[in-house]
N, C-alpha and C positions, 0 to 999 in steps of 0.2 A: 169378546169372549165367545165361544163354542164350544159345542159337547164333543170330546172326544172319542174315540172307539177303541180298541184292541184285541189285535188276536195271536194266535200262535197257532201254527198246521203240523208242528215235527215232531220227532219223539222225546218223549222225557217231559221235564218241568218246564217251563219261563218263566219268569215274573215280567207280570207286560204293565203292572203300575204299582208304584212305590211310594212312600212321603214319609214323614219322621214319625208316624201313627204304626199305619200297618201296610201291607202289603198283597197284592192280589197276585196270582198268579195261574198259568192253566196247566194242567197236566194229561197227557196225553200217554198213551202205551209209550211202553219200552222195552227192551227183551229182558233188562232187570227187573220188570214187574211183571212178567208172565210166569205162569203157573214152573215153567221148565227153570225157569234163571231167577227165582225168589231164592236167597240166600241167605238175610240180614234183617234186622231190625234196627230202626232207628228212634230215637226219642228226642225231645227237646225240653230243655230239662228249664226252661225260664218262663215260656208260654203253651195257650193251646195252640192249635193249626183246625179249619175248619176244611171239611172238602163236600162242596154239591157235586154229585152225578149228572150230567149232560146228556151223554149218548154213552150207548156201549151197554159195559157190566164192570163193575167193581164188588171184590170183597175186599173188605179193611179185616186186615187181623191183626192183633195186638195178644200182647200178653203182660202178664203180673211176675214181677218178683216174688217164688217161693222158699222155701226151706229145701234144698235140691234142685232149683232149678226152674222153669218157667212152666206158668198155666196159660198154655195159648189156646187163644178160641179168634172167632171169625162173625161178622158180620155184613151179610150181603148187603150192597147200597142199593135203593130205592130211588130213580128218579128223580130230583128239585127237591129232594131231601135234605136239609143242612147236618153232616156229622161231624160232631163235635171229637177232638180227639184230646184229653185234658193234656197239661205238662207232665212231663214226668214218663209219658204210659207208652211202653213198646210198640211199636207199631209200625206197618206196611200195606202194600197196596196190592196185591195181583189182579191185572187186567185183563181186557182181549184188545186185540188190535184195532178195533173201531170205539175206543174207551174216548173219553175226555172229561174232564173233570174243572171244577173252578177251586181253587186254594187260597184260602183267607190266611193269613196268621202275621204276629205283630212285626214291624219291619226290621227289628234289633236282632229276629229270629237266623241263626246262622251254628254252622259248625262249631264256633269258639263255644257257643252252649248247647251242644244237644250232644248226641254219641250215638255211633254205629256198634253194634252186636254181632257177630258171626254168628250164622248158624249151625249149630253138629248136621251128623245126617238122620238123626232121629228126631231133630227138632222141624227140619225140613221135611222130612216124613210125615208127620203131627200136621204140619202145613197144608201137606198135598191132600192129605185124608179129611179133611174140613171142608177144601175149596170142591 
């Protein structure tokens, strides 16, 4: 037996370790998480997803289902911070290009249960005026 290691250097997501629990994975810039190509929100609607700050900058912003429409707000990441992002709760990432990030969440976690959100241009607007 030995410890193993893993990484990833490219853009976007990977999951670099898996098992029938949960699932790690690293995320890195990507022109869909930059301030210019933020578009979407996505949720997963059966678990949380956890993400630590590495290097870079991350804000996570999320938002709530209103009476009308969404209350979006933003939270800048902090460093070897753990943020919690619950099930259910809108959310996305905008980065800079030296970002990385480590992604925990449970390994059943997939498309079949979460959903993507388009965003207007005023909800994208809302976005940009936070970050």
């Amino acid at each position: 037996m030995e410890i193993l290691n893993y990484s990833f250097d490219g853009e976007g997501m990977q999951r670099v370790f898996e098992n029938e629990k949960w699932t790690i994975g690293i995320k890195n810039w990507k022109p869909a998480n930059d301030i210019t190509g933020i578009n979407n929100l996505e949720r997963h609607n059966k678990t949380d997803e956890l993400f630590v700050l590495v290097a870079g900058s991350c804000t996570l912003i999320y938002a709530n289902e209103v009476e009308g429409g969404l209350d979006i707000k933003a939270v800048k990441m902090e460093p070897n911070k753990v943020y919690n992002i619950p099930a259910t709760l809108w959310h996305n990432t905008v980065t800079c290009k030296d970002t990385k990030m480590i992604l925990i969440e449970d390994s059943n976690t997939s498309m079949d249960n979460s959903d993507i959100l388009d965003l207007n241009e005023d909800q994208i607007a809302a976005i940009k005026a936070l970050v």
